[in-house]
C-alpha positions as CSV (number, residue, x, y, z in Angstrom):
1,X,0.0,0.0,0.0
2,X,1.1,3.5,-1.1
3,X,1.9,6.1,2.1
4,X,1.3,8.9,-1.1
5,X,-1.9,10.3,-2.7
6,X,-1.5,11.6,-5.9
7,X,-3.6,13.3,-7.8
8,X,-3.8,16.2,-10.7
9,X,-5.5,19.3,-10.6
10,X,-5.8,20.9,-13.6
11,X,-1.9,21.2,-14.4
12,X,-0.5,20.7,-10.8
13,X,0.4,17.7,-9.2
14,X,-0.7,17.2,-6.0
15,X,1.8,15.0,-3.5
16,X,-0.1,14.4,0.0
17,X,2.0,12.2,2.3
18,X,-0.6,9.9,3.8
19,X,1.0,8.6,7.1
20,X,-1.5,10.7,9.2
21,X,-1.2,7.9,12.1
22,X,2.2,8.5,12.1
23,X,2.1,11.9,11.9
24,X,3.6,11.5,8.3
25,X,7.0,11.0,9.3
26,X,9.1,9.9,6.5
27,X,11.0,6.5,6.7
28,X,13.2,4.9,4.1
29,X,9.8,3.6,1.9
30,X,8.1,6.9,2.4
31,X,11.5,8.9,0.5
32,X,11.8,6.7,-2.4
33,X,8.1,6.8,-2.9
34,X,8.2,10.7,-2.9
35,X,11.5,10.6,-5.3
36,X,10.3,8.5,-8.0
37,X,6.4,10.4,-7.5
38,X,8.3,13.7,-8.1
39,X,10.6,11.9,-11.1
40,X,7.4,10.9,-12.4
41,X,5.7,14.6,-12.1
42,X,8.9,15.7,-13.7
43,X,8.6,13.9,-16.8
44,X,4.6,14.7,-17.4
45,X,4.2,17.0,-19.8
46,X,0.8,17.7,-18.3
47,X,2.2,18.6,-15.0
48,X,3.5,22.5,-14.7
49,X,3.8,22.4,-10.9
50,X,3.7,20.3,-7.9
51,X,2.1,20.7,-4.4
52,X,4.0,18.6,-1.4
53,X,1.8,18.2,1.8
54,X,0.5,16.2,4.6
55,X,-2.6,14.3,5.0
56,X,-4.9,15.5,8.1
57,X,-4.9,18.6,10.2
58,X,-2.1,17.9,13.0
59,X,1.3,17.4,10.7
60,X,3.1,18.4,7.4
61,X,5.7,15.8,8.6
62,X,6.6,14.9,12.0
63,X,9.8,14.2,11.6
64,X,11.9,11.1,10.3
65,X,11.0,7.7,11.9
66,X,13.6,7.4,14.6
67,X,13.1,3.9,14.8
68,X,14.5,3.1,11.6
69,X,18.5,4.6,12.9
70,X,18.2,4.5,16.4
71,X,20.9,1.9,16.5
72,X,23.3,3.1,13.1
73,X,26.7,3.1,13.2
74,X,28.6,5.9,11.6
75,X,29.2,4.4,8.0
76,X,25.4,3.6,8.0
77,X,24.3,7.4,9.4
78,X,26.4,8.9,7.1
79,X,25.1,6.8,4.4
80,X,21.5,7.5,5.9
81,X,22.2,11.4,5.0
82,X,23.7,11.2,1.6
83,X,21.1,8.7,0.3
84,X,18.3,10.8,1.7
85,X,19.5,14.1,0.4
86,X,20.4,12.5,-3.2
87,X,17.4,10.4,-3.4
88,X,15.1,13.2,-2.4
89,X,15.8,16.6,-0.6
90,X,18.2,17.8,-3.3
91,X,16.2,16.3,-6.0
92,X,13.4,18.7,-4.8
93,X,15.4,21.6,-4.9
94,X,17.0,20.9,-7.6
95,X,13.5,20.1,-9.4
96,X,12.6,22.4,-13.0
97,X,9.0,22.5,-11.8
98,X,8.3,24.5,-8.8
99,X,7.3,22.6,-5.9
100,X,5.2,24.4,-3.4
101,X,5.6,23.3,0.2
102,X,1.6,23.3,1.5
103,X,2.7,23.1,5.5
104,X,-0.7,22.1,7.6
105,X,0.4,21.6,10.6
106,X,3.9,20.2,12.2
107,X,7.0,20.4,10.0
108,X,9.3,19.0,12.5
109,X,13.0,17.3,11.6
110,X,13.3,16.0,7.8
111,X,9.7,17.6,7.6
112,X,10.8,20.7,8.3
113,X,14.0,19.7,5.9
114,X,11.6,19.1,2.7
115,X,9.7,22.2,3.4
116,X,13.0,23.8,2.8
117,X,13.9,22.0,-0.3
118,X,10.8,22.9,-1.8
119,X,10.7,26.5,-3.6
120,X,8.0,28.0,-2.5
121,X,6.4,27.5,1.4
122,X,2.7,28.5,2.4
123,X,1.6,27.6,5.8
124,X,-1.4,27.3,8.1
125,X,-1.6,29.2,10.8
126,X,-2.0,26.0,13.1
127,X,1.4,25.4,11.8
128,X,5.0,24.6,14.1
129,X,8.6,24.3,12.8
130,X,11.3,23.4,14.2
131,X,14.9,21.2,13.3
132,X,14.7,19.7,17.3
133,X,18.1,16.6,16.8
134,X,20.1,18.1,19.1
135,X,17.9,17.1,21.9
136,X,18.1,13.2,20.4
137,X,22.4,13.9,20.4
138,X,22.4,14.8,16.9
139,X,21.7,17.5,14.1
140,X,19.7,17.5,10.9
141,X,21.2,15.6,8.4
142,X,19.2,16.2,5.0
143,X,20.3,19.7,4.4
144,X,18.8,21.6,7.4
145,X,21.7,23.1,8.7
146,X,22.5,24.3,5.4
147,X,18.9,25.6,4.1
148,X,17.8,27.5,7.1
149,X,20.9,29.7,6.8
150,X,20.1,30.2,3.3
151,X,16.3,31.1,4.2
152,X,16.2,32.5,7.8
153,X,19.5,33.9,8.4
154,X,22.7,32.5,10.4
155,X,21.7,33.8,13.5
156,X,18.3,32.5,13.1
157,X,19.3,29.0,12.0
158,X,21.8,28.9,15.1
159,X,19.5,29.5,17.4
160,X,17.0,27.3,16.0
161,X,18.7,24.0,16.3
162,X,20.7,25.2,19.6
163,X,17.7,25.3,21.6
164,X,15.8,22.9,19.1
165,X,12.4,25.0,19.4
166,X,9.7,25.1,17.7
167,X,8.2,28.7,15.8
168,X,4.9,29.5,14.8
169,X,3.7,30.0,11.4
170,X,3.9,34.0,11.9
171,X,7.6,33.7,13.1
172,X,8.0,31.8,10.3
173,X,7.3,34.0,8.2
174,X,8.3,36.8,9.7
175,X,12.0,35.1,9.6
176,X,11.6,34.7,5.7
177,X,10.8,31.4,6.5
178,X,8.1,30.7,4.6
179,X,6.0,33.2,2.2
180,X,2.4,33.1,2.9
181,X,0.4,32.3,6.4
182,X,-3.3,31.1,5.5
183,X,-6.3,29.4,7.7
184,X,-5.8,26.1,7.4
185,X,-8.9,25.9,5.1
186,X,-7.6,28.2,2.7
187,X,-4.0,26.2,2.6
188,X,-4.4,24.3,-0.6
189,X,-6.7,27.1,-2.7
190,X,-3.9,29.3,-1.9
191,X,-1.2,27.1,-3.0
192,X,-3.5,26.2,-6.2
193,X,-3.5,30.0,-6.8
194,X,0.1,30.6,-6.7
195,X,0.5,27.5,-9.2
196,X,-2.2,29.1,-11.7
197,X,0.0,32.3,-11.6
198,X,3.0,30.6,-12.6
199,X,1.8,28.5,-15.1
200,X,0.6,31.4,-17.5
201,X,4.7,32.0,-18.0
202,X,7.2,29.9,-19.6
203,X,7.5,26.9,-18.5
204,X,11.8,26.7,-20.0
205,X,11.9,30.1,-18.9
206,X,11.2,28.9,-14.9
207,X,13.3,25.7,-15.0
208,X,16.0,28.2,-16.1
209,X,15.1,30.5,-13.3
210,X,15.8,27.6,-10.7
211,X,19.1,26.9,-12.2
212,X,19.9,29.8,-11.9
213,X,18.9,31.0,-8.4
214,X,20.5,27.5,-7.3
215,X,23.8,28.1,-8.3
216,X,24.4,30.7,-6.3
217,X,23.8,28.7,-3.1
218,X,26.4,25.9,-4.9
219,X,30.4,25.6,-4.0
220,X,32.9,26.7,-6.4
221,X,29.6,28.5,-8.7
222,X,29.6,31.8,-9.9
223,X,25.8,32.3,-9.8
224,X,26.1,35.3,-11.8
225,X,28.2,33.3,-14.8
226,X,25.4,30.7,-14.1
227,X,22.3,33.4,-15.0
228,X,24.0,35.0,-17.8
229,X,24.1,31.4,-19.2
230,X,20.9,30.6,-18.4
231,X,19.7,33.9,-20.2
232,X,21.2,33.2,-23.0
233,X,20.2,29.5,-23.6
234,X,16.8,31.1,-23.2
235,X,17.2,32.6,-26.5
236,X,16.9,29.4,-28.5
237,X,13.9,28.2,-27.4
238,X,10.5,28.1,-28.6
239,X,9.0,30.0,-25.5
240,X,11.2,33.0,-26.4
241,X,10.0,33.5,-29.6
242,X,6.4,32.6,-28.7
243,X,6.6,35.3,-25.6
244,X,8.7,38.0,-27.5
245,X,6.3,37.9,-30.6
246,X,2.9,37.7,-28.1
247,X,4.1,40.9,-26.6
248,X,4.8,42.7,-29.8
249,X,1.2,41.1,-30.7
250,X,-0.3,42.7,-27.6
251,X,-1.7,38.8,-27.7
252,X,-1.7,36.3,-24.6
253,X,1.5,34.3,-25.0
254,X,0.7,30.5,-25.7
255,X,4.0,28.9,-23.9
256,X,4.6,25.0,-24.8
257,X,7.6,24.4,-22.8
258,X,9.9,23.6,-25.2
């Protein structure tokens, strides 16, 4: 049985982590169902964006299933790590479609760690974040140390894991966080509305956007080089012509992706 519901709205894929029992806390069967689901959105022409989020009203994710490491050795944690973040958090991020982070409730741990790799993050207001590892003895290990700097600030992220509490959606937010703080009933219109905005523009256009804004987060990059690049390339595709000569048109652009 599938711990994922899938399903498509109009052009967005909709990902919803259905572990509500366990608070939808992601063990080893749970990431490489969530890879190959977003491998699969990836590759469907139909689908423009994607929407990650939790089933029921208490939890985005809860965390990563402790039970599963509790007695790992070095080799194997380290292992644990760089198997999670290549198999999914990175391939989020790293994802040409945007993913949207829909956050109902807790995003705790690894939750709160694929919330981050997602690029964009709407919460309820019900919602709670926190990376709490350093009250188990250790500290995230699928990018959050890394991604909360990015998104929060150095200070913030230190003091974050540190003392290992929790913020509310408003802090959240308020930290840069996450961008939007909705009712809990208006979590997944919202998220729907800021995936109909984007997909009235290029879809080549925003996968070279994410590239771009990426590699300036990535060692030995110069993001600036990167986006010049990226600019460029943008010039021999199909979108740019179809966008240039809409506008000159003073006609709605009819983007194909390609």
């Amino acid at each position: 049985m599938s711990n994922l519901i899938i399903e498509l709205q109009g052009k967005t894929q909709i990902i919803t982590i259905n572990r509500p029992d366990k608070l939808n806390a992601l063990n080893k069967e749970t990431i490489a169902e969530l890879s190959n689901a977003i491998k699969e959105a990836e590759q469907n022409d139909e689908v423009i964006s994607i929407i990650l989020t939790g089933a029921g009203e208490k939890a985005f994710v809860a965390g990563a299933d402790i039970s599963e490491f509790h007695e790992f050795n070095r080799e194997q944690a380290k292992d644990l790590a760089k198997g999670g973040q290549d198999t999914l958090f990175d391939l989020v991020e790293n994802t040409e479609k945007i993913v949207i982070a829909a956050i109902n409730g807790f995003a705790l741990g690894g939750g709160l760690e694929l919330a981050m790799s997602c690029h964009i993050r709407v919460a309820s207001s019900n919602a709670r974040m926190g990376l709490p590892e350093v009250s188990l003895g250790v500290i995230p290990g699928y990018g959050g140390t890394q991604r909360l700097a990015q998104l929060a600030g150095k200070g913030k992220a230190f003091e974050m894991i540190s003392t290992a509490s929790m913020i509310t959606a408003d802090e959240a937010k308020e930290c840069g966080l996450v961008n939007h703080v909705v009712e809990q009933s208006d979590l997944i219109e919202r998220c729907l509305s800021i995936a109909t905005q984007l997909q009235k523009n290029s879809p080549r256009a925003i996968a070279a956007a994410i590239r771009a804004i990426n590699a300036g987060y990535k060692e030995g990059v110069n993001g600036f080089e990167s986006e010049i690049d990226e600019f460029a390339d943008c010039f021999t595709t199909q979108d740019f012509k179809e966008g240039t000569d809409a506008f000159l048109s003073k006609r709605k652009a009819n983007f194909t992706g390609k």
